[in-house]
N, CA, C and O atoms as a Tripos MOL2 file, in Angstrom:
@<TRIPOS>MOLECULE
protein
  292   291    73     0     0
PROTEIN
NO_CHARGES

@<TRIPOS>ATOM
      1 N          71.1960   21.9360 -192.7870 N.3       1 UNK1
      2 CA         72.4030   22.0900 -193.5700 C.3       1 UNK1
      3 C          73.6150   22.2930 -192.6580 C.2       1 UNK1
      4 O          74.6010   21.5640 -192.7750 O.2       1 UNK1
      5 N          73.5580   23.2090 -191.8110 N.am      2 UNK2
      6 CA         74.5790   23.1540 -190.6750 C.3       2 UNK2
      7 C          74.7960   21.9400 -190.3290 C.2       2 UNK2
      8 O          75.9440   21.5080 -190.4310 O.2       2 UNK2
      9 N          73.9740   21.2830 -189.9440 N.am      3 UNK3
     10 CA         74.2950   20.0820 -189.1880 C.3       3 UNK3
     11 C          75.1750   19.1270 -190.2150 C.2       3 UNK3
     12 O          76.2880   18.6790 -189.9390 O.2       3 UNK3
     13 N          74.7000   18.9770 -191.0370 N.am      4 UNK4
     14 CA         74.8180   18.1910 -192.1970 C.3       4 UNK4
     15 C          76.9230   18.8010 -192.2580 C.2       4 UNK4
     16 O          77.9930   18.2090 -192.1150 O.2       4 UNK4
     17 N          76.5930   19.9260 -192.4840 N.am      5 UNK5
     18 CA         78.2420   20.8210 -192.4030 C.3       5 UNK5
     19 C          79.3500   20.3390 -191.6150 C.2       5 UNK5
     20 O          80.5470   20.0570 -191.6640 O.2       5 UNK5
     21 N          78.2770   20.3940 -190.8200 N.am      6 UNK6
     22 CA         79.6960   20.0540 -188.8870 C.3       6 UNK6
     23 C          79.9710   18.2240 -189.1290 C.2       6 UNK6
     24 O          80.9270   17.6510 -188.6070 O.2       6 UNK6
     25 N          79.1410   17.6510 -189.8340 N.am      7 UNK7
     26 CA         79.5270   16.2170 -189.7730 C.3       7 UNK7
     27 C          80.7880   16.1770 -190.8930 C.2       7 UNK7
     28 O          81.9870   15.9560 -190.7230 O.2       7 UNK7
     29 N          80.1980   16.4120 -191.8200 N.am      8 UNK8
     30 CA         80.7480   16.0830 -193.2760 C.3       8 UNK8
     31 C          81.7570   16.9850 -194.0880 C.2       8 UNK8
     32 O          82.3690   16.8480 -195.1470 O.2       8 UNK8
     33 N          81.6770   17.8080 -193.2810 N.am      9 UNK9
     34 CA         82.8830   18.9190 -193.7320 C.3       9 UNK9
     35 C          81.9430   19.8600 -195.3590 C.2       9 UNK9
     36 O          82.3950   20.8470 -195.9400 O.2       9 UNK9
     37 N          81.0070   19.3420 -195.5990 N.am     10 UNK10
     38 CA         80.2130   19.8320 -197.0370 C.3      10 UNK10
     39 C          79.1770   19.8880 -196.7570 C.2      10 UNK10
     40 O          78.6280   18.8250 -196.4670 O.2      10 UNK10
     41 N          78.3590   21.1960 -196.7010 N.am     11 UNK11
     42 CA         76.7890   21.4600 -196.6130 C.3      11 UNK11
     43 C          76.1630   20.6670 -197.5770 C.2      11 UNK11
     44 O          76.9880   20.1820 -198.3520 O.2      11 UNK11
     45 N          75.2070   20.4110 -197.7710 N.am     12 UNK12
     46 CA         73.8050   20.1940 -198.9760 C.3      12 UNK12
     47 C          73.9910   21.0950 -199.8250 C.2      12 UNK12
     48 O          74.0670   20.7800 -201.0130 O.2      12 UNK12
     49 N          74.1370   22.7620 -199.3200 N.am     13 UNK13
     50 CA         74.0690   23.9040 -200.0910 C.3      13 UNK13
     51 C          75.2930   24.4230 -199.5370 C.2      13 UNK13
     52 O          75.5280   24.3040 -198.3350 O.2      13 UNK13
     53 N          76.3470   25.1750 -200.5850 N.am     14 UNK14
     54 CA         77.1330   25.4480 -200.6640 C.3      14 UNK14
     55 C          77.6240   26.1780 -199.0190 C.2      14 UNK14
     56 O          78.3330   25.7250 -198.1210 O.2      14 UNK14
     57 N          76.8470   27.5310 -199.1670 N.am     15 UNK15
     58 CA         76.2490   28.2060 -197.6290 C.3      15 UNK15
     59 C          75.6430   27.4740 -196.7370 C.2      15 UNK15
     60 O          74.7900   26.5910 -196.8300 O.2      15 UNK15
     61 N          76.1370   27.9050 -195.9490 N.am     16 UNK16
     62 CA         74.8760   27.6760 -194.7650 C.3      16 UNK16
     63 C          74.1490   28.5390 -194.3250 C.2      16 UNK16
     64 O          73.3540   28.2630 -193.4270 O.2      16 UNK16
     65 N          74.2490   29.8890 -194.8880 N.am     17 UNK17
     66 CA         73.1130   30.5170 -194.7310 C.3      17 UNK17
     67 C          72.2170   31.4610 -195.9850 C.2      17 UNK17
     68 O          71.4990   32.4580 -195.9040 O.2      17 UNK17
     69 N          72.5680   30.7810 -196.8930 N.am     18 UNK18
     70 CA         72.1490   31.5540 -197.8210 C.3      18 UNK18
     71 C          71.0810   30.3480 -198.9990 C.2      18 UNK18
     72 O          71.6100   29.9460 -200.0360 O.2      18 UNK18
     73 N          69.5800   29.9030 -198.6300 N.am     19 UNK19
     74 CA         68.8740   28.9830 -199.0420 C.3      19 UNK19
     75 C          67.9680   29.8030 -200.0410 C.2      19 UNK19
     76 O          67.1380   29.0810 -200.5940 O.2      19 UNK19
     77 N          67.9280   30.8610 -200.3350 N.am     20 UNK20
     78 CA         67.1820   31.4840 -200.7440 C.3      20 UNK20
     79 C          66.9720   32.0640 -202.1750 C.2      20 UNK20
     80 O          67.8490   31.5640 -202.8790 O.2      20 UNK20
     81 N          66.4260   32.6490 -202.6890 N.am     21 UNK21
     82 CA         66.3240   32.1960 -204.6830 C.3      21 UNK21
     83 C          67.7950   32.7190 -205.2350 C.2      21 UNK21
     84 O          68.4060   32.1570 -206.1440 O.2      21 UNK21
     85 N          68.3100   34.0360 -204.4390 N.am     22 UNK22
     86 CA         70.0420   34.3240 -204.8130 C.3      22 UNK22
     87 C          70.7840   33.1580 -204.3360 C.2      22 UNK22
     88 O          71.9920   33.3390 -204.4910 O.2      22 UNK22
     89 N          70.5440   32.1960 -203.8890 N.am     23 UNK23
     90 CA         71.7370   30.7530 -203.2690 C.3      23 UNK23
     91 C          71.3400   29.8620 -204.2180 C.2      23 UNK23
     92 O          70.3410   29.6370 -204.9010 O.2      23 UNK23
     93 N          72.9000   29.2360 -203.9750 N.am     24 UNK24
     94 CA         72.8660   28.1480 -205.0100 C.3      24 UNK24
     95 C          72.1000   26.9300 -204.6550 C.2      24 UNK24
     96 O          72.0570   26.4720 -203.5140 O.2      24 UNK24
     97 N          71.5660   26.4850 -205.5680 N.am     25 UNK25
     98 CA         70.5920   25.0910 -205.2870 C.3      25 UNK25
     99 C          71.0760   23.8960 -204.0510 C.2      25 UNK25
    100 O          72.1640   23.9860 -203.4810 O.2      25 UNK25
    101 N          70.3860   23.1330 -203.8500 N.am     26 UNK26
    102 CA         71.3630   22.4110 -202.8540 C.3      26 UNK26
    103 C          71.8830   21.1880 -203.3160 C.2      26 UNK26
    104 O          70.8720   20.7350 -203.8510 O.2      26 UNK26
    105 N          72.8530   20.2440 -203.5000 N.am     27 UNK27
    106 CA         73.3360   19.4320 -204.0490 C.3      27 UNK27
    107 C          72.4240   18.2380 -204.3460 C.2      27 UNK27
    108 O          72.3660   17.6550 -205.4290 O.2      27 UNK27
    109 N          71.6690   17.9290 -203.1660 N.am     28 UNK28
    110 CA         70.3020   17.0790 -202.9270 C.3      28 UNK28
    111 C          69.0720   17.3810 -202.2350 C.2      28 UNK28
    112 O          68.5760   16.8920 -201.2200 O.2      28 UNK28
    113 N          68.7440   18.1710 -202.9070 N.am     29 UNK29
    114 CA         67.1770   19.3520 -202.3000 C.3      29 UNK29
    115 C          66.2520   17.8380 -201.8010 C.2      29 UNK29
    116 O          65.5160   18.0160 -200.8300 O.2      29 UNK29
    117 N          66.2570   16.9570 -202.1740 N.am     30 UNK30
    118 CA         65.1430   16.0580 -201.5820 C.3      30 UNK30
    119 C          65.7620   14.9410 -199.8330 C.2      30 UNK30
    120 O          65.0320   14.3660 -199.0250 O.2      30 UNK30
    121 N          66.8760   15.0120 -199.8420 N.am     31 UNK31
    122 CA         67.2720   15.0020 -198.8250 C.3      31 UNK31
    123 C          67.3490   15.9650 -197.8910 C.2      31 UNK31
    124 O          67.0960   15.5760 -196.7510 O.2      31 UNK31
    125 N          67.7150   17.5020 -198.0620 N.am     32 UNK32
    126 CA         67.3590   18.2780 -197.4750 C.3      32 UNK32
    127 C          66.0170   18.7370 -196.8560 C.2      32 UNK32
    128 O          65.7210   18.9720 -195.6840 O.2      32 UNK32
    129 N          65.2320   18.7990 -198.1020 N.am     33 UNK33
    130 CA         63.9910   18.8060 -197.6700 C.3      33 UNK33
    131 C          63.1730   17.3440 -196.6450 C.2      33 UNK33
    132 O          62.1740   17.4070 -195.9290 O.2      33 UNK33
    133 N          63.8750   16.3930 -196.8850 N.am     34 UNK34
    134 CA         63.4520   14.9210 -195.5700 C.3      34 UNK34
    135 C          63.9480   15.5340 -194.3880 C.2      34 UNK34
    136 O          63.2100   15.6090 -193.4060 O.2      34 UNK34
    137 N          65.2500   16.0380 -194.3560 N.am     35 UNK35
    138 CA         65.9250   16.3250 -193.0890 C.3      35 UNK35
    139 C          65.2090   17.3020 -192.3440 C.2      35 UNK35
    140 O          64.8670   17.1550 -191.1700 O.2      35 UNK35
    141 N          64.9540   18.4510 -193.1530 N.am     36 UNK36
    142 CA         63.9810   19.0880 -192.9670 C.3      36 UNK36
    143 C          62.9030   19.2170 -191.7000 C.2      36 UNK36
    144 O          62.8080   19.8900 -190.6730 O.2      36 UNK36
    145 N          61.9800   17.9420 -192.5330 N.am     37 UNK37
    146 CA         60.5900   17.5460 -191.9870 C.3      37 UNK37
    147 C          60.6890   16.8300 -191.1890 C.2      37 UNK37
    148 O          59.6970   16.5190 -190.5300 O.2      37 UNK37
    149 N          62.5410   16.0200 -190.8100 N.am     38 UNK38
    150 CA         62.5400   15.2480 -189.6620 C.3      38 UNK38
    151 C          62.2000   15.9140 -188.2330 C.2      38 UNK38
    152 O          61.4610   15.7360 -187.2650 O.2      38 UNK38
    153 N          63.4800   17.0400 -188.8370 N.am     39 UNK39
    154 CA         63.5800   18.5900 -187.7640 C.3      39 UNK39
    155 C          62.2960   18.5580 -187.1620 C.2      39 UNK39
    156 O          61.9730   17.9450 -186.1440 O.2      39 UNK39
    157 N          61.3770   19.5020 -188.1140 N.am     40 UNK40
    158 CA         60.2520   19.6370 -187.4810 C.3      40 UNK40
    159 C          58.7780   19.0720 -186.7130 C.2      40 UNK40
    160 O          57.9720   19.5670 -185.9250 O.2      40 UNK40
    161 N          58.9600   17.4460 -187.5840 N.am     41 UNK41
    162 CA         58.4230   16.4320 -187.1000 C.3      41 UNK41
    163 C          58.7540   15.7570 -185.4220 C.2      41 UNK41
    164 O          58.1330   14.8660 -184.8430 O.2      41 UNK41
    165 N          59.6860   16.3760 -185.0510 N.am     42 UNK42
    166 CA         60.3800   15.8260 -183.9740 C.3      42 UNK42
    167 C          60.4160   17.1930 -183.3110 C.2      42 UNK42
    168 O          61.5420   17.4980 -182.9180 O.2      42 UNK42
    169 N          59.5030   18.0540 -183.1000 N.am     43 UNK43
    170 CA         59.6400   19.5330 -182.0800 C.3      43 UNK43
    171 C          60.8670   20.1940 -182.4410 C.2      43 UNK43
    172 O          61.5520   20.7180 -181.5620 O.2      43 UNK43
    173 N          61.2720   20.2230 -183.8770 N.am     44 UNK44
    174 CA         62.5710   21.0300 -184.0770 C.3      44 UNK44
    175 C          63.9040   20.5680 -183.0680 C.2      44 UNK44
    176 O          64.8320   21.3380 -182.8230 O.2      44 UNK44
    177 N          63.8110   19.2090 -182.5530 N.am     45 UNK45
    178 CA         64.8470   18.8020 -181.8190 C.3      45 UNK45
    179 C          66.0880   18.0150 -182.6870 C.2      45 UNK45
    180 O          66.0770   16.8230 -182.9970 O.2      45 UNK45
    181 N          67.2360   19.0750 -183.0170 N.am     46 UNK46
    182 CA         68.5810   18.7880 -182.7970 C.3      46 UNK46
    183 C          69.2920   17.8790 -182.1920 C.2      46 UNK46
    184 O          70.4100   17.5140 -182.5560 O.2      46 UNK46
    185 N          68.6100   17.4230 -181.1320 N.am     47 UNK47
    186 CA         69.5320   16.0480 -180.9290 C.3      47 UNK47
    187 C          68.7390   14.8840 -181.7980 C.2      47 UNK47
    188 O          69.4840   14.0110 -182.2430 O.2      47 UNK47
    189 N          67.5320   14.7710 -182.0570 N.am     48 UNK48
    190 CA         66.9950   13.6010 -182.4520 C.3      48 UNK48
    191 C          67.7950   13.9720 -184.3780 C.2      48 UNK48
    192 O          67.9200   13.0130 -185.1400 O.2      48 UNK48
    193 N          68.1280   15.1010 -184.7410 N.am     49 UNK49
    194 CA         68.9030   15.1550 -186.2880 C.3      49 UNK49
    195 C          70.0240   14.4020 -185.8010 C.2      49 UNK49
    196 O          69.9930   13.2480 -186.2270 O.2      49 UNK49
    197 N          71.0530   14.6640 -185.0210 N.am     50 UNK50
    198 CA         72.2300   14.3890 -184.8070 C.3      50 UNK50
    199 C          72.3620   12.8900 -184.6610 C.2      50 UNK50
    200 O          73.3230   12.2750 -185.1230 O.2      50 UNK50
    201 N          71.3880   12.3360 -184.0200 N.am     51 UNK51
    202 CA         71.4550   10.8940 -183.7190 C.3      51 UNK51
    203 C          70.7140   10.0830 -185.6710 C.2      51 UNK51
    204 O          70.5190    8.9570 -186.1280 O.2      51 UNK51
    205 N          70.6010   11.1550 -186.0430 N.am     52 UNK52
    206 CA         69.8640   10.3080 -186.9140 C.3      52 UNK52
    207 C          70.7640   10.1800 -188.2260 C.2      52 UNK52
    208 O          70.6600    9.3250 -189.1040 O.2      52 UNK52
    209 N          71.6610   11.2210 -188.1500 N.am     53 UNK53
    210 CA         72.6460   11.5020 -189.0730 C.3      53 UNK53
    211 C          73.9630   10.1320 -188.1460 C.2      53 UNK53
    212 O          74.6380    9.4390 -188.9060 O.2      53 UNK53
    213 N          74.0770   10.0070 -187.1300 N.am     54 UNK54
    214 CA         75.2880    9.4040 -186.7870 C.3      54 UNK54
    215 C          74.7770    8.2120 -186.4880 C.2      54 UNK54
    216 O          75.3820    7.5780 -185.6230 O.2      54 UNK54
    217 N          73.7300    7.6810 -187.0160 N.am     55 UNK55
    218 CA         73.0260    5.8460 -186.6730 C.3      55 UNK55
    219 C          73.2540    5.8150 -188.0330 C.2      55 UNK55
    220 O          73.4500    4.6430 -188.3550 O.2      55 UNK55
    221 N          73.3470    6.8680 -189.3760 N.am     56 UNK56
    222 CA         73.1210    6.9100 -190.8910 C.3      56 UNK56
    223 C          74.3560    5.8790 -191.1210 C.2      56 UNK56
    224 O          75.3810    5.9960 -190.4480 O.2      56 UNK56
    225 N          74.2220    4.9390 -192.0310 N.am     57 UNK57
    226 CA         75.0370    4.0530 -193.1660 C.3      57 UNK57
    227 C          75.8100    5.2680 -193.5410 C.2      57 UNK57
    228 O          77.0110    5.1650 -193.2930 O.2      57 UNK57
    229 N          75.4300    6.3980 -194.0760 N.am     58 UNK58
    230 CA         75.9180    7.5490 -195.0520 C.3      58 UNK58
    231 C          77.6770    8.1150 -194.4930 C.2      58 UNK58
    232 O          78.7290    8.3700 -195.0790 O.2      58 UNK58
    233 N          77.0860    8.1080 -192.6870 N.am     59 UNK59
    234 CA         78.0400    8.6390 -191.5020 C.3      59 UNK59
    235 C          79.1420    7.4640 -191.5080 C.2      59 UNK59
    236 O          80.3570    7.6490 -191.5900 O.2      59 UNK59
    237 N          78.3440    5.9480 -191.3840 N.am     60 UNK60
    238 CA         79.6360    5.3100 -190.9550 C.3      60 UNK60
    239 C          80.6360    5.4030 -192.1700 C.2      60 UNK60
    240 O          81.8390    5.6530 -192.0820 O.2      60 UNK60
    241 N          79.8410    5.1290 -193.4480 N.am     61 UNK61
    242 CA         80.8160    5.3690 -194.6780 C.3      61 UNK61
    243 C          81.9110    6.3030 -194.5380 C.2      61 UNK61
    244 O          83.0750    5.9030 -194.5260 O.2      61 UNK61
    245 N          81.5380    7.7920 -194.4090 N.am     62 UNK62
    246 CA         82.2120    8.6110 -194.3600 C.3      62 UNK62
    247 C          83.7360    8.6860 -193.4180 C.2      62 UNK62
    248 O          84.8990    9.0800 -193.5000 O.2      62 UNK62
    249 N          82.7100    7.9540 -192.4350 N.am     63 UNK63
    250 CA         83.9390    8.0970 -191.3050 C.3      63 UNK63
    251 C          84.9640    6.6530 -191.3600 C.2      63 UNK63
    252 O          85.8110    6.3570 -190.5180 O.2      63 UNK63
    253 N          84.6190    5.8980 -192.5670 N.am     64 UNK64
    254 CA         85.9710    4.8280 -192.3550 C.3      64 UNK64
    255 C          86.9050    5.0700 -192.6620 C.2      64 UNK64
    256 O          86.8030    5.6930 -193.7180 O.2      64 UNK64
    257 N          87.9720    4.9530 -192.3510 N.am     65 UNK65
    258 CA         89.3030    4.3890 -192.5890 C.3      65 UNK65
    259 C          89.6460    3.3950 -193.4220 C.2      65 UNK65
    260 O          88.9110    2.4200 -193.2690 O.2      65 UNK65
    261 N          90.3560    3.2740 -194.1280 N.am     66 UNK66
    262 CA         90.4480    1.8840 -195.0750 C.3      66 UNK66
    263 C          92.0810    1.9120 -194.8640 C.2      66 UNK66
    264 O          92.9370    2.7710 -194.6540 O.2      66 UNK66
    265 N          92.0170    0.2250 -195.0700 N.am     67 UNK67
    266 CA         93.1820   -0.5280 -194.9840 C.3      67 UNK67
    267 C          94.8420    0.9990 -195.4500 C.2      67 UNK67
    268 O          95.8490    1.2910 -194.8050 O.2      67 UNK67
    269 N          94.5240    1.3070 -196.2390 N.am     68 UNK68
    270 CA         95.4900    2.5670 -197.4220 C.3      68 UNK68
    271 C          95.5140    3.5410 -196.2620 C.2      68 UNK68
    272 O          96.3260    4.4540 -196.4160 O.2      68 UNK68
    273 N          95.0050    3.5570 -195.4420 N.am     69 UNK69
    274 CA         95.0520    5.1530 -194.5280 C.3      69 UNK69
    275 C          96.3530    5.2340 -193.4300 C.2      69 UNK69
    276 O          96.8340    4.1990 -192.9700 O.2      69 UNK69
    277 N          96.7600    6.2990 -193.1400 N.am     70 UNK70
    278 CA         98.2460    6.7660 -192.5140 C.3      70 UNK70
    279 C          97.4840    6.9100 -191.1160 C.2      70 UNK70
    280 O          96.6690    7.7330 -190.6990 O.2      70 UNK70
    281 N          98.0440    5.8400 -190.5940 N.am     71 UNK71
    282 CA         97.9670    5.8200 -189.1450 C.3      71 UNK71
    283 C          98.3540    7.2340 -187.8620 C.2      71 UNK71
    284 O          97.8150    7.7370 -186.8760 O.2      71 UNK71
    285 N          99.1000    7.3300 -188.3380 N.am     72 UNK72
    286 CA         99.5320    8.9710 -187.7250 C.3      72 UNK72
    287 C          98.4360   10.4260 -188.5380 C.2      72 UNK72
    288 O          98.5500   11.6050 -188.2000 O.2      72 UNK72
    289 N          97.6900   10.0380 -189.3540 N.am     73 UNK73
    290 CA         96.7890   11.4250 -189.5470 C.3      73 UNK73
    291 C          95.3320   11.4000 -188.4440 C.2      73 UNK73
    292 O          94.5420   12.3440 -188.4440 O.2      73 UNK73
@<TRIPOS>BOND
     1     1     2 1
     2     2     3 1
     3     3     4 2
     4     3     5 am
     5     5     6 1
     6     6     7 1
     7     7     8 2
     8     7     9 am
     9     9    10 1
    10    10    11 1
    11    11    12 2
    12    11    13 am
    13    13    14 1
    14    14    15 1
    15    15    16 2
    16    15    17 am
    17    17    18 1
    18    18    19 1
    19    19    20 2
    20    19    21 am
    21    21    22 1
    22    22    23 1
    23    23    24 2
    24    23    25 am
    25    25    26 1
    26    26    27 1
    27    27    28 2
    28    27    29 am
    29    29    30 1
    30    30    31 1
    31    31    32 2
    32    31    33 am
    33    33    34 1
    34    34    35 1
    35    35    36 2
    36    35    37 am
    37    37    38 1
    38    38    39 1
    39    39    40 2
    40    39    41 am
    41    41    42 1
    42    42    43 1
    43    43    44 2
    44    43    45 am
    45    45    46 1
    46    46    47 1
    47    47    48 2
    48    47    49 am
    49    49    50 1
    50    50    51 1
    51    51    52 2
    52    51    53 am
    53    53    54 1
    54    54    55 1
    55    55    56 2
    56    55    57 am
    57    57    58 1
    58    58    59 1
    59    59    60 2
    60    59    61 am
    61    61    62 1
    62    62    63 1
    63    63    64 2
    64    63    65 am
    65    65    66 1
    66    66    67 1
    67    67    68 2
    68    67    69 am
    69    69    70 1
    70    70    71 1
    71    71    72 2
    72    71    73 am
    73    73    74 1
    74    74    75 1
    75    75    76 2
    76    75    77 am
    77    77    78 1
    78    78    79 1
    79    79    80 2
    80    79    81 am
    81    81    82 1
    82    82    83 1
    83    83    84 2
    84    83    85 am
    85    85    86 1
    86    86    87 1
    87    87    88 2
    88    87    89 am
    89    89    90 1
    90    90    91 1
    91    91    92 2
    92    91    93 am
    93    93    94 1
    94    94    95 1
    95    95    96 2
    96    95    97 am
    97    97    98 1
    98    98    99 1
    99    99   100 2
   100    99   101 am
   101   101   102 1
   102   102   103 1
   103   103   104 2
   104   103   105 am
   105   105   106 1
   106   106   107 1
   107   107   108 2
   108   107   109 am
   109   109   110 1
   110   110   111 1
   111   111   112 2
   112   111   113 am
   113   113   114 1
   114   114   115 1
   115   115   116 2
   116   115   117 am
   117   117   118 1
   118   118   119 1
   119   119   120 2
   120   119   121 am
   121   121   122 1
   122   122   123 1
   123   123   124 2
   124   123   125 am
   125   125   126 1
   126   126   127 1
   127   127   128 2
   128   127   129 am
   129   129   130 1
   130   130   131 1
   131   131   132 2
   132   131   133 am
   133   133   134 1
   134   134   135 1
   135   135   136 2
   136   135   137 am
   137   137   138 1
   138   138   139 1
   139   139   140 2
   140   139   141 am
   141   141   142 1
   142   142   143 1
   143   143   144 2
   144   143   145 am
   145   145   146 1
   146   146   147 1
   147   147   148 2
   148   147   149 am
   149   149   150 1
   150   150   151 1
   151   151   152 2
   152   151   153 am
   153   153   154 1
   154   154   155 1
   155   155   156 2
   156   155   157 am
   157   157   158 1
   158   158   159 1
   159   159   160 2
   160   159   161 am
   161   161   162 1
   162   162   163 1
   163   163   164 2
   164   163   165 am
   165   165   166 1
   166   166   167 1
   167   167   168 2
   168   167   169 am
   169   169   170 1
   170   170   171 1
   171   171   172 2
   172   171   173 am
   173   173   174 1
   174   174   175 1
   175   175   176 2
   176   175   177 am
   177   177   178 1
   178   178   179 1
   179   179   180 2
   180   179   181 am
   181   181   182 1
   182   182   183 1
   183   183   184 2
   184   183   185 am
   185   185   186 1
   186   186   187 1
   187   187   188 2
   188   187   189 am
   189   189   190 1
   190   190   191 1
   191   191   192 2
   192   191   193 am
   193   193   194 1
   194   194   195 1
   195   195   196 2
   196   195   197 am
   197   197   198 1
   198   198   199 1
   199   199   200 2
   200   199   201 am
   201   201   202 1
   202   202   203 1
   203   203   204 2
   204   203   205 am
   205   205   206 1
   206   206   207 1
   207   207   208 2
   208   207   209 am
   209   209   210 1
   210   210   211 1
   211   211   212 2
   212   211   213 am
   213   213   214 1
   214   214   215 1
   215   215   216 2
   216   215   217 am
   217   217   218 1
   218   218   219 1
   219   219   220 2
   220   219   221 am
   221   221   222 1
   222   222   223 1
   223   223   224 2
   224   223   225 am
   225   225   226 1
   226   226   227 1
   227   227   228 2
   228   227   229 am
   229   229   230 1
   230   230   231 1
   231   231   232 2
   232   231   233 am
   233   233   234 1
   234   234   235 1
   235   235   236 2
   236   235   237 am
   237   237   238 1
   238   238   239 1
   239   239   240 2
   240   239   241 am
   241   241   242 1
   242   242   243 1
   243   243   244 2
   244   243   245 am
   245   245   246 1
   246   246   247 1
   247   247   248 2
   248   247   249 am
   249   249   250 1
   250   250   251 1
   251   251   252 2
   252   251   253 am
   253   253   254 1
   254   254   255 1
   255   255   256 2
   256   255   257 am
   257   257   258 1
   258   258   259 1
   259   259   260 2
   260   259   261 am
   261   261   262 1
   262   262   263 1
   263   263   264 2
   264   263   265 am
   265   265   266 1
   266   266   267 1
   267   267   268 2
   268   267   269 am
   269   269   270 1
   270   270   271 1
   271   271   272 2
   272   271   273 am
   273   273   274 1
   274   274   275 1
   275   275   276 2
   276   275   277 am
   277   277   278 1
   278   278   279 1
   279   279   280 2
   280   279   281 am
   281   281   282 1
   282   282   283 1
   283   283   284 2
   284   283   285 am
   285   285   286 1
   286   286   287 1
   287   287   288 2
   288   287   289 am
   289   289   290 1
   290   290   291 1
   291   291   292 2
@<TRIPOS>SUBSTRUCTURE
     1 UNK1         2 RESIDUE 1 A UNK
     2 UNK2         6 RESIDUE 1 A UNK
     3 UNK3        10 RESIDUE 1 A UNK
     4 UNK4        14 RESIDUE 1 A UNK
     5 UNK5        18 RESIDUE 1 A UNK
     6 UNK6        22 RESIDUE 1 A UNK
     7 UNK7        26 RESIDUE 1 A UNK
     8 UNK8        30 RESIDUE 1 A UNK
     9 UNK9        34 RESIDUE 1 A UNK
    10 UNK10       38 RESIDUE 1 A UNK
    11 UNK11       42 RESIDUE 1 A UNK
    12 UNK12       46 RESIDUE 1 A UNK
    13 UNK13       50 RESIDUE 1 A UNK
    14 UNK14       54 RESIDUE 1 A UNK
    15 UNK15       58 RESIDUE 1 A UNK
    16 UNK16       62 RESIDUE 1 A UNK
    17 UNK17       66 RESIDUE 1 A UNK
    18 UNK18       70 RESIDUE 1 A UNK
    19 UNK19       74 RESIDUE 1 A UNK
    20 UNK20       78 RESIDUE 1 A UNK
    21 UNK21       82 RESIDUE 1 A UNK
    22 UNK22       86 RESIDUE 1 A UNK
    23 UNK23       90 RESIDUE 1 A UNK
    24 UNK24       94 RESIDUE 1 A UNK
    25 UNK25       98 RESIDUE 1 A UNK
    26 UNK26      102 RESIDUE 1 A UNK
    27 UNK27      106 RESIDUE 1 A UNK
    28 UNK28      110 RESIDUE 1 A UNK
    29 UNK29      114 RESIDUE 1 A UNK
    30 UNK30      118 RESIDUE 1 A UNK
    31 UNK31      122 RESIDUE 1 A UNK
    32 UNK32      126 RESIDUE 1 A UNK
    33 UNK33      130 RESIDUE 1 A UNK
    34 UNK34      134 RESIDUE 1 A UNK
    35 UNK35      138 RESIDUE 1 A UNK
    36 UNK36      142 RESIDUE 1 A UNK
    37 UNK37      146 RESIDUE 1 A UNK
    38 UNK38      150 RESIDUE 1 A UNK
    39 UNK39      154 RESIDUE 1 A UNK
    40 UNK40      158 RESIDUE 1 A UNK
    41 UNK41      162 RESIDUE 1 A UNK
    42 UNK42      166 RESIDUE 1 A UNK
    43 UNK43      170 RESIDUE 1 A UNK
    44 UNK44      174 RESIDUE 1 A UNK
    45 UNK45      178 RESIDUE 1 A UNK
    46 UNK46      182 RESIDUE 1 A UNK
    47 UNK47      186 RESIDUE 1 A UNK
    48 UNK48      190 RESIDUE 1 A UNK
    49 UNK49      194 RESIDUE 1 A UNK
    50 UNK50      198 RESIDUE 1 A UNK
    51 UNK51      202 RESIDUE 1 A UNK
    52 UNK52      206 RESIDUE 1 A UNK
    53 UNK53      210 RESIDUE 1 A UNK
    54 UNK54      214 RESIDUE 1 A UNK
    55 UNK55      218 RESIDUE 1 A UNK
    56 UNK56      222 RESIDUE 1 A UNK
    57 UNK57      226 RESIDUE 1 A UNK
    58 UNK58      230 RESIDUE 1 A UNK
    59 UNK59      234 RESIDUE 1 A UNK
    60 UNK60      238 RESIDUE 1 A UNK
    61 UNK61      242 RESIDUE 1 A UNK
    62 UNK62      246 RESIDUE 1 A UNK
    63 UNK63      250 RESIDUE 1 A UNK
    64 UNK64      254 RESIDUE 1 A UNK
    65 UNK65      258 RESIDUE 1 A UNK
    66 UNK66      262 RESIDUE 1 A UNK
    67 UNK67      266 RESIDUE 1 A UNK
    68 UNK68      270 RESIDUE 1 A UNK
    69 UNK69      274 RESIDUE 1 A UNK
    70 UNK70      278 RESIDUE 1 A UNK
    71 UNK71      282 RESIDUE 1 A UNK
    72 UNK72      286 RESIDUE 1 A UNK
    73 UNK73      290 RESIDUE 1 A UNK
């Protein structure tokens, strides 16, 4: 979810540290939970999330610019 945070400006779950039955649900618990099992499938390595989030369709979307956008922001 952090990670997910620092890209996108919006956690999965509202918090980032609060996943637990008092926290609010997460926007897409089944993506979370993939991201998850990537984490740990991969020795809990953070760079292999980061690369996997910034190779994502989801990332380049986010990060375009379209024709309408103010060159000076």
């Amino acid at each position: 979810n952090r990670v997910w945070l620092h890209y996108f400006g919006i956690g999965l779950v509202p918090s980032p540290d609060d996943f637990g039955v008092m926290g609010s649900p997460p926007s897409h618990p089944e993506l979370l939970d993939w991201l998850a099992c990537e984490l740990i499938e991969h020795d809990w390595s953070l760079k292999h999330l980061h690369r996997l989030i910034l190779d994502s369709a989801v990332y380049r979307q986010a990060s375009f610019l379209g024709p309408d956008a103010d060159a000076a922001t």
